[in-house]
PALO-516031 format. One record per residue: z, y negated, x of N, C-alpha, C in turn. Coordinates in pm, whole numbers, plus 50000, padded with zeros to 5 digits. Layout:
<<Z, Y, X>, <Z, Y, X>, <Z, Y, X>> ...
END
This chain:
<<57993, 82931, 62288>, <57972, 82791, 62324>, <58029, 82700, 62216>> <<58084, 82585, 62251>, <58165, 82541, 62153>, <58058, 82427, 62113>> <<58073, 82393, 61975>, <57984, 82286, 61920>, <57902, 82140, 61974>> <<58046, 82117, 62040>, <58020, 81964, 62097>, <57918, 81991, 62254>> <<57978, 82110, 62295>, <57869, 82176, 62399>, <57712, 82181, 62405>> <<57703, 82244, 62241>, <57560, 82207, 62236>, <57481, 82091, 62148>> <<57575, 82012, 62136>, <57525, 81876, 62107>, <57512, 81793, 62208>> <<57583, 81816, 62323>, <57550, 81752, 62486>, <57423, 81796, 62513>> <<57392, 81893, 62541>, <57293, 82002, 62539>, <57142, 81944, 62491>> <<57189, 81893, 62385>, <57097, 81868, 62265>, <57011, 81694, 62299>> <<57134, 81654, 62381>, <57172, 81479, 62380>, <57038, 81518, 62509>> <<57112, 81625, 62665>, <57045, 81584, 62759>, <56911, 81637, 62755>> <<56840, 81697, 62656>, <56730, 81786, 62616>, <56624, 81639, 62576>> <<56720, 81593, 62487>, <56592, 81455, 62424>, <56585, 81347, 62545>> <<56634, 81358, 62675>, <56638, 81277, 62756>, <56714, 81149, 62756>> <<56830, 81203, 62726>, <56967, 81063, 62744>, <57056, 81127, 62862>> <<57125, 81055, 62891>, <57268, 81129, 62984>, <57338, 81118, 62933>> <<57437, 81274, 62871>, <57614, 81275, 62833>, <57673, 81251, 62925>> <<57811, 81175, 62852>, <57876, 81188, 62939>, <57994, 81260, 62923>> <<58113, 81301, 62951>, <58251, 81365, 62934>, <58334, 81251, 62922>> <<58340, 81263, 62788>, <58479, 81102, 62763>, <58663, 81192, 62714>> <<58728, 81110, 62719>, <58886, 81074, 62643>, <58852, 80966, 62552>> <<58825, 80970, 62403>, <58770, 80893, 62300>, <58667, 80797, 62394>> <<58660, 80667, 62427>, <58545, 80587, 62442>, <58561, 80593, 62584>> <<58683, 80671, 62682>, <58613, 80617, 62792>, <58556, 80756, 62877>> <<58476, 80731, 62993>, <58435, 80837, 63058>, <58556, 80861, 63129>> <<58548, 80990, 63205>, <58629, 81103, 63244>, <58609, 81088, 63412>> <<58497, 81121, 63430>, <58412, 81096, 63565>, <58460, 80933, 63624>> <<58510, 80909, 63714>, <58448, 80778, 63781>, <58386, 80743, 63836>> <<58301, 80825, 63844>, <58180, 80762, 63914>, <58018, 80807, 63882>> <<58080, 80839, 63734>, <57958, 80839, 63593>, <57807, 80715, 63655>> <<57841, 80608, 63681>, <57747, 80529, 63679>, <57613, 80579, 63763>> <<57682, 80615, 63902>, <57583, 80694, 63981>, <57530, 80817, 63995>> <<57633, 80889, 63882>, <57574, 81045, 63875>, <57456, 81039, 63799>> <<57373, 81227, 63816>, <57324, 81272, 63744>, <57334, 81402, 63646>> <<57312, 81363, 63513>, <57403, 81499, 63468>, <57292, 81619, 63451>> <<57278, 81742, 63474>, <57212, 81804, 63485>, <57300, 81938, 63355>> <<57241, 81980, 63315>, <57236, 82118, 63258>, <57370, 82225, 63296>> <<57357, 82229, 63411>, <57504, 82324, 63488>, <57599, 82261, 63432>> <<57652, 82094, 63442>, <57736, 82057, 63431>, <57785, 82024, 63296>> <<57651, 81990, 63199>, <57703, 81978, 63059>, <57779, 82119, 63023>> <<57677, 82246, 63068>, <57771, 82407, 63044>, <57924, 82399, 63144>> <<57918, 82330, 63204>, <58097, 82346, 63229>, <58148, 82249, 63192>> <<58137, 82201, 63119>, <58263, 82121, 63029>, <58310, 82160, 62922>> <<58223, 82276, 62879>, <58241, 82358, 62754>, <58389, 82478, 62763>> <<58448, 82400, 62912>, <58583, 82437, 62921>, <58700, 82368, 62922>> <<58666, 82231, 62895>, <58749, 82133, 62869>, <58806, 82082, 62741>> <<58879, 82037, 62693>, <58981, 82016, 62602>, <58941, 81909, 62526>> <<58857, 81804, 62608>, <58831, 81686, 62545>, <58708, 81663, 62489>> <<58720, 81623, 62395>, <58593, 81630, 62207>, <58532, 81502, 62210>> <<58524, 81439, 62340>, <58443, 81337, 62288>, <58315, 81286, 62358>> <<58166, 81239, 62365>, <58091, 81251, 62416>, <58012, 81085, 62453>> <<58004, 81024, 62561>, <57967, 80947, 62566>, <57799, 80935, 62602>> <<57754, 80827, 62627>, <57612, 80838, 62653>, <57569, 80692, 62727>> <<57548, 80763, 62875>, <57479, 80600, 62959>, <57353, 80575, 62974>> <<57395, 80392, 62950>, <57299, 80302, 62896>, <57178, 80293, 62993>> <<57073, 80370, 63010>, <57047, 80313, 63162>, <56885, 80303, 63139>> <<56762, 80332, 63247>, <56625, 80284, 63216>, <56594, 80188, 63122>> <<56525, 80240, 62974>, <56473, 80121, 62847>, <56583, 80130, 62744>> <<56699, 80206, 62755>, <56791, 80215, 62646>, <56821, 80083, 62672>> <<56890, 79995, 62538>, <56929, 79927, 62524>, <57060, 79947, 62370>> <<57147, 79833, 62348>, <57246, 79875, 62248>, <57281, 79743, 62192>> <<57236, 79700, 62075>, <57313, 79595, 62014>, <57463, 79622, 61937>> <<57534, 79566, 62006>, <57693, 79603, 61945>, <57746, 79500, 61903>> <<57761, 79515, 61721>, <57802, 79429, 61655>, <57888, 79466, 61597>> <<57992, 79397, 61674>, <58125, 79377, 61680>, <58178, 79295, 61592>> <<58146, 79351, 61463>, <58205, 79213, 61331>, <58283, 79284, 61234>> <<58407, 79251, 61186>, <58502, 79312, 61120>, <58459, 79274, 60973>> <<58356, 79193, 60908>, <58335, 79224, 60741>, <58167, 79286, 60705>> <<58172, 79379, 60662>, <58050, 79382, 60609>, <57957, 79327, 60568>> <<58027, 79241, 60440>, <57907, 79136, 60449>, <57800, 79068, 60562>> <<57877, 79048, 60679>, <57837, 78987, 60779>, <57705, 79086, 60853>> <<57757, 79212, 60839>, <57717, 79340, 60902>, <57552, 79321, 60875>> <<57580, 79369, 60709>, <57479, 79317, 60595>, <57370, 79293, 60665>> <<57417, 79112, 60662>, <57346, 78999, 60640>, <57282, 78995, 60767>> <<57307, 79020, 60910>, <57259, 79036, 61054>, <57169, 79173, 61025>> <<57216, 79256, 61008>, <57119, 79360, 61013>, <56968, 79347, 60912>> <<56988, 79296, 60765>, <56874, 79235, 60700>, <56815, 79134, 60804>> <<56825, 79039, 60828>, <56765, 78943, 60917>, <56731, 79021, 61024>> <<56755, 79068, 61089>, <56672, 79177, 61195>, <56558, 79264, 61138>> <<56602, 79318, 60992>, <56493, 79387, 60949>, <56342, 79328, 60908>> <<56410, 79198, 60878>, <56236, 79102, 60867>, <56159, 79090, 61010>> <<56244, 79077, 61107>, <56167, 79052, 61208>, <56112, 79178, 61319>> <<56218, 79246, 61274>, <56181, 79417, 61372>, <56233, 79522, 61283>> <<56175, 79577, 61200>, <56152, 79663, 61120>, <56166, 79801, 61175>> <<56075, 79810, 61317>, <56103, 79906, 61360>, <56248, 79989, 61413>> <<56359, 79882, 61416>, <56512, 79900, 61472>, <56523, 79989, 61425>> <<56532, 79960, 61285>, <56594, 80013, 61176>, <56510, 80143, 61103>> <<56404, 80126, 61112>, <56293, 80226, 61047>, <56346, 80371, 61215>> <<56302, 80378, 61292>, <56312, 80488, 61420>, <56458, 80418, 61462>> <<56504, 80361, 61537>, <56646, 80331, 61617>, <56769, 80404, 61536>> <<56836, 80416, 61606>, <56972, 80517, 61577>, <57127, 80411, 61535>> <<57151, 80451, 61435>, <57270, 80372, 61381>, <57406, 80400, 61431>> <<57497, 80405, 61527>, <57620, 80456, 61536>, <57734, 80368, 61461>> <<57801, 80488, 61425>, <57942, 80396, 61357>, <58082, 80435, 61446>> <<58160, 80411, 61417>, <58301, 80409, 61523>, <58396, 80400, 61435>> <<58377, 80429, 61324>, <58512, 80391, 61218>, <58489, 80254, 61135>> <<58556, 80185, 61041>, <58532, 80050, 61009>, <58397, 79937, 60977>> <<58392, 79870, 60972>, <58204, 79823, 60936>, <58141, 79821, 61057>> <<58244, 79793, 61179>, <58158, 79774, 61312>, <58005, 79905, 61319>> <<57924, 79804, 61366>, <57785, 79932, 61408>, <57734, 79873, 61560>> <<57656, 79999, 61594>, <57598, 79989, 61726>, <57502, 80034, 61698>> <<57352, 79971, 61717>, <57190, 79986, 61709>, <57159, 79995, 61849>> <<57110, 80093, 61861>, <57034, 80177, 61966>, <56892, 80193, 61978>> <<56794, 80123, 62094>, <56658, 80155, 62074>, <56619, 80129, 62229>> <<56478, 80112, 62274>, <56448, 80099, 62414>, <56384, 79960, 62368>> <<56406, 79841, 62523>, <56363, 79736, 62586>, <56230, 79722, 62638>> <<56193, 79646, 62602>, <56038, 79651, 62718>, <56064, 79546, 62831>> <<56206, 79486, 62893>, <56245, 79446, 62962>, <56407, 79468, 63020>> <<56438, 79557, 63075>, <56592, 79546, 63102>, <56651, 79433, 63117>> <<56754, 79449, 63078>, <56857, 79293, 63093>, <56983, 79370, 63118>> <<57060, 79259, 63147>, <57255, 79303, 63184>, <57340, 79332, 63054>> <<57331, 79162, 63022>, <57384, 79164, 62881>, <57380, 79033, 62806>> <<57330, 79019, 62685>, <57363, 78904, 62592>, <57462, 78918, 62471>> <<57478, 78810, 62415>, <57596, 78749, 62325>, <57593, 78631, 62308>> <<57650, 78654, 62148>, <57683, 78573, 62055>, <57801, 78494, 62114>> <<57859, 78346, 62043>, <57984, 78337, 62023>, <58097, 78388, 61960>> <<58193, 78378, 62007>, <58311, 78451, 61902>, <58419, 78370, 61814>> <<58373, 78436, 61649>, <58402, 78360, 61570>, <58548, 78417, 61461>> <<58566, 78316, 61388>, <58708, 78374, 61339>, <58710, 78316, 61222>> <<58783, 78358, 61169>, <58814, 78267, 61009>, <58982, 78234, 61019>> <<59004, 78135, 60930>, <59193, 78091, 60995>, <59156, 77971, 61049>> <<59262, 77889, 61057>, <59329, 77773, 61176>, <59356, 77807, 61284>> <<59393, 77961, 61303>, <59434, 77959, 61436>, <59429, 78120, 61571>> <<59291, 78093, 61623>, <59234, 78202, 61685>, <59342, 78254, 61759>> <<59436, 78187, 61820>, <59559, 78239, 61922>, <59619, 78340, 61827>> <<59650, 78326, 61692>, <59690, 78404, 61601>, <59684, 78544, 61640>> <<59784, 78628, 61636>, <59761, 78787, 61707>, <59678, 78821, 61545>> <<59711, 78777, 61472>, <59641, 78834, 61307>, <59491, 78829, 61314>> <<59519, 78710, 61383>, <59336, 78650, 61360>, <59172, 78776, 61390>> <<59097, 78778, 61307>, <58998, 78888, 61307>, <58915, 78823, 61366>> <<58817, 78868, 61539>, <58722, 78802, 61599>, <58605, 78892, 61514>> <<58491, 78816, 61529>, <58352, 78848, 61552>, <58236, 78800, 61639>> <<58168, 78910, 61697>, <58076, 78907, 61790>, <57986, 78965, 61847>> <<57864, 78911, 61849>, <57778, 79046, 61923>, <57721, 79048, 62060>> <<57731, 79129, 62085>, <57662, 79172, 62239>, <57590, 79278, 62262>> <<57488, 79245, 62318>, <57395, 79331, 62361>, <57369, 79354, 62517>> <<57416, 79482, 62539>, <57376, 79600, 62682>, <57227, 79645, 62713>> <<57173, 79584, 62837>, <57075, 79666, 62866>, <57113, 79747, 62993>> <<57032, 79819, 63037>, <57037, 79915, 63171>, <57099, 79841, 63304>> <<57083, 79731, 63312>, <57090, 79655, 63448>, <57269, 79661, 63439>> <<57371, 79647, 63336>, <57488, 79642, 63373>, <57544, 79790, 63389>> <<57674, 79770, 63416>, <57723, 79946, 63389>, <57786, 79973, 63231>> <<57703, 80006, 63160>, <57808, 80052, 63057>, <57762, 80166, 62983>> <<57826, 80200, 62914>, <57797, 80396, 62842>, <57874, 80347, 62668>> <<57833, 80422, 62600>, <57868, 80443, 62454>, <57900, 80524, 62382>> <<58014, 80554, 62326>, <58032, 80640, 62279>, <58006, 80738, 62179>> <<57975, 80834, 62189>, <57827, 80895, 62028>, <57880, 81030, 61946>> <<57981, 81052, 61989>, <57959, 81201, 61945>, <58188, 81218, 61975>> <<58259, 81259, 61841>, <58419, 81287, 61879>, <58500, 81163, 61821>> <<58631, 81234, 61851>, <58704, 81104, 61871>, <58709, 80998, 61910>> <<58691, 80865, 61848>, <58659, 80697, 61877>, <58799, 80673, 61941>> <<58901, 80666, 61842>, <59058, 80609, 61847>, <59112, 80708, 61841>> <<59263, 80724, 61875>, <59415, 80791, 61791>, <59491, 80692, 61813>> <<59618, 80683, 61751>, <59718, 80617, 61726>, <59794, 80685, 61807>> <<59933, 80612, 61846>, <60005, 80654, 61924>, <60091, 80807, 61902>> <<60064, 80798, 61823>, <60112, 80981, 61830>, <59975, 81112, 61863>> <<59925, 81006, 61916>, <59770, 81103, 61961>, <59688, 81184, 61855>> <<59748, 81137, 61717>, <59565, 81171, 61610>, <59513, 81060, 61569>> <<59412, 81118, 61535>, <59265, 81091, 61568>, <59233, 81019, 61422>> <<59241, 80854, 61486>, <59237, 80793, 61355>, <59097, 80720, 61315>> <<58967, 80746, 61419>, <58872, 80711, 61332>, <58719, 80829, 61457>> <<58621, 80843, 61398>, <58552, 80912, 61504>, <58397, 80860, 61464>> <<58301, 80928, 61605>, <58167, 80851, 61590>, <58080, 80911, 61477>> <<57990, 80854, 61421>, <57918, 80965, 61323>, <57766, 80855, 61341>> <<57646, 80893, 61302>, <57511, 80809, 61280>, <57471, 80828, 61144>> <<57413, 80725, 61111>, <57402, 80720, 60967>, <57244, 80766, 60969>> <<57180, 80837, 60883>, <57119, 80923, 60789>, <57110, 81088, 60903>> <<57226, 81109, 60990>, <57183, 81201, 61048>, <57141, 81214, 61258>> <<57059, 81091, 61239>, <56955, 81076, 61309>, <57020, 81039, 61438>> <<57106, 81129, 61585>, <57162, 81090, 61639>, <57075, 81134, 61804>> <<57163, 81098, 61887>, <57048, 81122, 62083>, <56998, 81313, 62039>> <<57102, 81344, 61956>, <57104, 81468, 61920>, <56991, 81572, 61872>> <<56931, 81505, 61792>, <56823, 81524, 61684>, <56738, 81388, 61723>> <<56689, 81327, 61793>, <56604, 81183, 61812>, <56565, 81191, 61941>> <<56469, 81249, 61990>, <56410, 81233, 62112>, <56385, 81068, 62171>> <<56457, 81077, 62305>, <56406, 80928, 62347>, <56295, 80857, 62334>> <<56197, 80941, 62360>, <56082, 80857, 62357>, <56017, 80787, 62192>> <<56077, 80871, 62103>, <56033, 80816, 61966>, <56125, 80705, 61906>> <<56242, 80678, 61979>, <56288, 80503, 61972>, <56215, 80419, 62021>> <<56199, 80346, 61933>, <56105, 80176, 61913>, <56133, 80098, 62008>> <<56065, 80054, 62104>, <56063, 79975, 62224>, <56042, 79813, 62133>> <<56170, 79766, 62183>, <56171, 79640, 62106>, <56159, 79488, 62228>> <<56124, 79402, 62235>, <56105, 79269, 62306>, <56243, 79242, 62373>> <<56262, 79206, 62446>, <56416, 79168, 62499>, <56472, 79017, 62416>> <<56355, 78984, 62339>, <56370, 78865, 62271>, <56457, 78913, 62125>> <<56408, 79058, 62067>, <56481, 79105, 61984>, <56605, 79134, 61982>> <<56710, 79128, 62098>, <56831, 79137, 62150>, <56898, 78984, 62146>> <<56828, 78896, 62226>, <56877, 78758, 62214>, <56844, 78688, 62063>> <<56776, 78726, 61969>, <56770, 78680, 61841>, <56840, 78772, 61769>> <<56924, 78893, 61775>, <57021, 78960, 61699>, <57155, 78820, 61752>> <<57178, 78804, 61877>, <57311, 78717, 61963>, <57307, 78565, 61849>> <<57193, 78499, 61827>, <57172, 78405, 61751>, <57169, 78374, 61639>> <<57113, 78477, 61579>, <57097, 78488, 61459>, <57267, 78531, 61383>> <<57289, 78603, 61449>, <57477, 78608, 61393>, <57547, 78459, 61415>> <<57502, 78399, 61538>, <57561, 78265, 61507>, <57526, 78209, 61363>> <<57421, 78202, 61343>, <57342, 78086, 61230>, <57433, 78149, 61125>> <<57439, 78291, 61094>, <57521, 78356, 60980>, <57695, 78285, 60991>> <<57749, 78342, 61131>, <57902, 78269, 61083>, <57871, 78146, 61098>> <<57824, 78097, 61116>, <57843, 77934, 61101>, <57847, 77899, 60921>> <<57685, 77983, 60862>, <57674, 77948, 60749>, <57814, 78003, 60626>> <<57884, 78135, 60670>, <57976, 78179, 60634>, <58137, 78120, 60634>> <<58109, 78013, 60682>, <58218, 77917, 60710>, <58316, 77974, 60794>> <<58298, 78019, 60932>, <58373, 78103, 61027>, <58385, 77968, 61128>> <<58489, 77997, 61183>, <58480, 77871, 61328>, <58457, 77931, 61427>> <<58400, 77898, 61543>, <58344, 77924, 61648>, <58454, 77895, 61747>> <<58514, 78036, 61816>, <58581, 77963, 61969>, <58548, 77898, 62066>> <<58616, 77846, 62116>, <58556, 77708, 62210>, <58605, 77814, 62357>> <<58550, 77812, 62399>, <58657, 77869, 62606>, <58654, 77740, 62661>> <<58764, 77715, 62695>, <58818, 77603, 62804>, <58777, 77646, 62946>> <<58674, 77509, 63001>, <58646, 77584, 63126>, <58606, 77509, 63224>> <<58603, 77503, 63331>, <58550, 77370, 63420>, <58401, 77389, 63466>> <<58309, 77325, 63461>, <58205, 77290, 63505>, <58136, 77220, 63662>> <<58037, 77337, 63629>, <57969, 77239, 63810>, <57891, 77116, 63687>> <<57826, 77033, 63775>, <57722, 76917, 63740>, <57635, 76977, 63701>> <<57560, 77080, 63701>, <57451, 77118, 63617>, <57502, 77187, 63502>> <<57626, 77199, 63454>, <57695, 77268, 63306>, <57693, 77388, 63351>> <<57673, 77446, 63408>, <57737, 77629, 63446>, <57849, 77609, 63445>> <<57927, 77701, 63407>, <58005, 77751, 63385>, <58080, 77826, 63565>> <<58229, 77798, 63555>, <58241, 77863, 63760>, <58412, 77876, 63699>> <<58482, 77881, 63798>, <58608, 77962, 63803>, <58709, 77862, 63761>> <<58803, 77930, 63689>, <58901, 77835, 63667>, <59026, 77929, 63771>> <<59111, 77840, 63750>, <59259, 77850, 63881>, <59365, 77905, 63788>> <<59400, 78032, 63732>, <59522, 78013, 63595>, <59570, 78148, 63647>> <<59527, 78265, 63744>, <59632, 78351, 63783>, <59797, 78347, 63831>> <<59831, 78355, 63817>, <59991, 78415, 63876>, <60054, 78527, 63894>> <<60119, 78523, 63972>, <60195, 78654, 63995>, <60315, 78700, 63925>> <<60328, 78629, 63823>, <60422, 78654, 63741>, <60381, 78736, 63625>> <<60199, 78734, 63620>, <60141, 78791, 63508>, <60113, 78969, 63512>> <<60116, 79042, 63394>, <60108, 79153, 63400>, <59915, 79176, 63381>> <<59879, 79310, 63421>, <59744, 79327, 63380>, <59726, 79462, 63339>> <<59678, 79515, 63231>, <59668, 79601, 63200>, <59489, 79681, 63229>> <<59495, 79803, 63198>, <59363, 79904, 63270>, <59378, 79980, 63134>> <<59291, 80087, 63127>, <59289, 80195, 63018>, <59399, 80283, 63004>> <<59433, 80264, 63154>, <59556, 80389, 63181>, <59639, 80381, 63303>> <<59711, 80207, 63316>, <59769, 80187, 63394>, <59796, 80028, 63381>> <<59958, 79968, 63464>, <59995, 79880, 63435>, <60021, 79823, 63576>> <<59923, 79683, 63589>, <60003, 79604, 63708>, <60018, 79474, 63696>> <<60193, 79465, 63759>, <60220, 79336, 63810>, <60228, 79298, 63918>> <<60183, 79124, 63874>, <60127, 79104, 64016>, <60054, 79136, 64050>> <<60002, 78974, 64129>, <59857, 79035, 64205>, <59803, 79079, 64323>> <<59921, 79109, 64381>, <59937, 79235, 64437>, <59927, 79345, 64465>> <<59993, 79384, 64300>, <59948, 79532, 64281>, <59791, 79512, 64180>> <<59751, 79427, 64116>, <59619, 79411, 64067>, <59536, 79407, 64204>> <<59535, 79366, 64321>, <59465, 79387, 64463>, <59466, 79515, 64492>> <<59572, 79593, 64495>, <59581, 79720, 64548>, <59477, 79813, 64456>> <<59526, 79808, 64295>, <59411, 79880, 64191>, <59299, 79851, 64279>> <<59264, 79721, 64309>, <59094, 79703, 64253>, <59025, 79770, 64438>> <<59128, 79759, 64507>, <59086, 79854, 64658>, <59051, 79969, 64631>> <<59185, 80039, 64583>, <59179, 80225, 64512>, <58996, 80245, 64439>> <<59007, 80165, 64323>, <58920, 80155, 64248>, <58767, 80160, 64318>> <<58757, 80065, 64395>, <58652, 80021, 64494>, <58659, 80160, 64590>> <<58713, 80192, 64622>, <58711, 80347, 64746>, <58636, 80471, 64626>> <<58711, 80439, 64537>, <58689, 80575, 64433>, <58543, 80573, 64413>> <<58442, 80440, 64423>, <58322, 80445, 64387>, <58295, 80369, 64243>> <<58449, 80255, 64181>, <58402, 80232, 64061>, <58471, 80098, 64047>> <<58441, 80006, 63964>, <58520, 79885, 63939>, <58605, 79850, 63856>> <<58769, 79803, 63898>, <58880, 79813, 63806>, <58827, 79741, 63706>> <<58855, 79741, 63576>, <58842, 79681, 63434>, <59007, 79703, 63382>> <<58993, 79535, 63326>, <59112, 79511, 63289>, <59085, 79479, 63128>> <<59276, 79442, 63043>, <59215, 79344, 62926>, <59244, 79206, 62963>> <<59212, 79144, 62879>, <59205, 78964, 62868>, <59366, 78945, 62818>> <<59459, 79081, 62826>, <59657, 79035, 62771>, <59676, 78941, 62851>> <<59612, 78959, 62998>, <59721, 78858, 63083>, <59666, 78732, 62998>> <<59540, 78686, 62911>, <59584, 78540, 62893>, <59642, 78512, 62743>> <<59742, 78642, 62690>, <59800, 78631, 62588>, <59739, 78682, 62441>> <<59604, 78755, 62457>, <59543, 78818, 62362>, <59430, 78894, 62445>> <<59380, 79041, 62344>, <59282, 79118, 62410>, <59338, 79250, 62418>> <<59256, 79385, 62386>, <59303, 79455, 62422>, <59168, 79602, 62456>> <<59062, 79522, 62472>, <58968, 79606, 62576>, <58926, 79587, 62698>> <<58935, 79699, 62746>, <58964, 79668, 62882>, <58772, 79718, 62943>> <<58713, 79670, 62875>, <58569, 79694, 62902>, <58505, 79537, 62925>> <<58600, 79450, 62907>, <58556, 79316, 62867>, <58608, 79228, 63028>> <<58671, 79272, 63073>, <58708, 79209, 63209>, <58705, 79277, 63348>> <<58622, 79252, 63462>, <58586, 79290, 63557>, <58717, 79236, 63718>> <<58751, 79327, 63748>, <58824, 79274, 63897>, <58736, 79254, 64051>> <<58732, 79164, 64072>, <58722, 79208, 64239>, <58829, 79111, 64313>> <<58714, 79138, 64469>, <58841, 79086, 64569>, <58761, 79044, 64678>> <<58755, 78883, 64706>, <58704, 78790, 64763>, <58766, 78815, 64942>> <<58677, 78929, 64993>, <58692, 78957, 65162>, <58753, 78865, 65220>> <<58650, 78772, 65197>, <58637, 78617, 65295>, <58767, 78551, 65279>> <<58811, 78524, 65147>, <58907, 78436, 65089>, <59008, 78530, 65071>> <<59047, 78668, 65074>, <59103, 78728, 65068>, <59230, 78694, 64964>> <<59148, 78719, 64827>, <59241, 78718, 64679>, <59159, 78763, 64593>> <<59193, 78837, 64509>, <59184, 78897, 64370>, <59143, 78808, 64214>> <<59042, 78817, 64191>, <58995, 78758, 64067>, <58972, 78858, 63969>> <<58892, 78797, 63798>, <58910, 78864, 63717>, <58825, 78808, 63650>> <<58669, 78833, 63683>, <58525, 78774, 63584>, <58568, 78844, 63422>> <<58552, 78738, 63286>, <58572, 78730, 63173>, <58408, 78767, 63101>> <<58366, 78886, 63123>, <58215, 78894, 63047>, <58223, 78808, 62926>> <<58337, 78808, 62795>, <58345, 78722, 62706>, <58324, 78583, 62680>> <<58396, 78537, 62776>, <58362, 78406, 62815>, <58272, 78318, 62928>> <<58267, 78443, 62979>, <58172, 78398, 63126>, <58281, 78325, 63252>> <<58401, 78323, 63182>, <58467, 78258, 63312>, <58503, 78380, 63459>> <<58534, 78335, 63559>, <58578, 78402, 63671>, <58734, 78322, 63667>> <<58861, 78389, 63662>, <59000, 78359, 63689>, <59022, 78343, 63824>> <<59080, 78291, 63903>, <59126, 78310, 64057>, <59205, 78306, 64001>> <<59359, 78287, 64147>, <59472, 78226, 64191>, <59489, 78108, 64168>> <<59592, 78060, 64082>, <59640, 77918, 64103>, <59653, 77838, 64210>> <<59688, 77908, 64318>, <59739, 77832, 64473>, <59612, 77805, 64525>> <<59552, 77886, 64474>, <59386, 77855, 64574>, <59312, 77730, 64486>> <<59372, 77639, 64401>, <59270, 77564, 64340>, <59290, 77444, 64415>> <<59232, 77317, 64452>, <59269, 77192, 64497>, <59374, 77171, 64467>> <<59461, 77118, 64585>, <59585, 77051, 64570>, <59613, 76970, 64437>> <<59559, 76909, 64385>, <59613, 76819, 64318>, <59570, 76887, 64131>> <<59502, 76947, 64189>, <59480, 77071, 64070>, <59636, 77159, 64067>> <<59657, 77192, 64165>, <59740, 77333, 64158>, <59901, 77232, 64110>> <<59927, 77146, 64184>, <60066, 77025, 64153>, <60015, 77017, 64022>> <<59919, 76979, 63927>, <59889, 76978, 63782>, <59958, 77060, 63678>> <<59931, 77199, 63747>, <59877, 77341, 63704>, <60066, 77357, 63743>> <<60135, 77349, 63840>, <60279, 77372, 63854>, <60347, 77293, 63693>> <<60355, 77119, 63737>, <60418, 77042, 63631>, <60408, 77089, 63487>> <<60226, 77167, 63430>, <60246, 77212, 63338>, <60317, 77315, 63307>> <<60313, 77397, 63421>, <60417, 77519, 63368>, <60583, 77482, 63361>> <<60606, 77451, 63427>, <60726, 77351, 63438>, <60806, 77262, 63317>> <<60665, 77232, 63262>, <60705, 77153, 63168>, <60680, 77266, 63001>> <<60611, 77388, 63069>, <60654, 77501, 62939>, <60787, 77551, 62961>> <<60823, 77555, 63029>, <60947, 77644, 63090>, <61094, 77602, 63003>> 
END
């Protein structure tokens, strides 16, 4: 039996679900609705691929802080420790390479997902240089899985340039579910806040998203697709939205929902961060922004005098 075999083993014993990944993503598509049972963790112990994911689902929950300096890391994780001690005392630390960490514990309320703003240091966030920071927190109610165990990244010559590890040890592996600290769902939305109050005080600027508003300030769709734009997937390229319609059909038959990155709007390159569907009724292809909260349509579909706007400006980039 090969190692990573019985660390799955080990994962579905303390009561988590493995999953079968290619570095962070699952293998399965249609992971969300399975159940993994015992038979199936022993047949993968014939597969090639070393890396092990784990879905988020019942009281698991995952704060993922997504911040490129330590200090910052630090300073959010101390401030959590005054107020929930327990995270950090029982909850499971994952690393991924780099300062980024992911804190792992159970909810006494499921949620989808919260977040911070995303912040930067520089004049200029469009900057491909520019370093974001941000946190978000996963509960059970959305679809998402984490990666715990293998290869995180490789570089384009396919090695393996950073992998998962838990700090003092203590991983789904060795940590029975039930002895993670059931924390307030309030302890999730005060990790999202409390990193604000830090970059702010750190002298970071805060991105703004450009976005149109109903009358009560929600946040609703902006009009900026084209068919001239490319969209990228984990492991596939479409232009046009066209062929971005056709993916997100395939996708939808297969039992799972296309995920794109945020390239088409000129930066981005996880494709865990943008959701496709496809409006029956209205029959066109959109692209909900979890980051920003926006929904993208079609340009042609926005009010006339919107879309003549939305032409002249391009027109006048051209």
């Amino acid at each position: 039996m090969q190692a990573r075999t019985a660390f799955r083993l080990a994962v579905l014993k303390n009561g988590y679900q493995p999953l079968l990944n290619d570095c962070k993503r699952p293998i399965e598509k249609s992971w969300p609705k399975k159940v993994i049972d015992e038979a199936e963790v022993l047949s993968w112990d014939r597969s090639a691929l070393l890396s092990t994911g784990m879905k988020i689902d019942g009281d698991l929950a995952v704060i993922d802080a997504d911040i490129r300096e330590a200090a910052l890391i630090d300073a959010l994780a101390g401030a959590l420790d005054k107020r929930y001690p327990e995270l950090f005392a029982r909850g499971l630390v994952r690393h991924a390479g780099g300062p980024k960490e992911a804190w792992i514990a159970r909810v006494d309320e499921p949620f989808r997902r919260l977040a911070s703003r995303r912040w930067y240091r520089g004049s200029d966030p469009d900057d491909p240089a520019a370093i974001t920071h941000h946190v978000e927190c996963f509960g059970s109610l959305g679809t998402r899985q984490f990666g715990i165990d293998g290869p995180h990244a490789r570089n384009r010559a396919g090695e393996v340039i950073s992998v998962y590890s838990f700090a003092g040890g203590a991983s789904p592996a060795t940590t029975p579910r039930a002895s993670l600290p059931v924390l307030p769902k309030a302890a999730f939305a005060a990790a999202c806040n409390l990193f604000d109050e830090i970059a702010a005080a750190a002298g970071l600027t805060a991105i703004k998203a450009e976005r149109t508003t109903q009358g009560n300030g929600a946040a609703r769709a902006v009009y900026d697709l084209t068919d001239d734009m490319v969209f990228e997937s984990d492991h596939d390229t479409y232009r046009g939205l066209e062929e971005l319609a056709d993916a997100c059909a395939v996708a939808e038959h297969e039992g799972h929902k296309l995920r794109v990155t945020s390239s088409f709007l000129g930066h981005g390159t996880n494709a865990s961060k943008c959701i496709v569907g496809y409006s029956k009724g209205g029959r066109y292809v959109f692209i909900h922004d979890f980051e920003t909260e926006l929904t993208h349509k079609p340009a042609h579909r926005a009010a006339p005098t919107v879309f003549k706007f939305l032409e002249q400006m391009r027109k006048g980039a051209g």
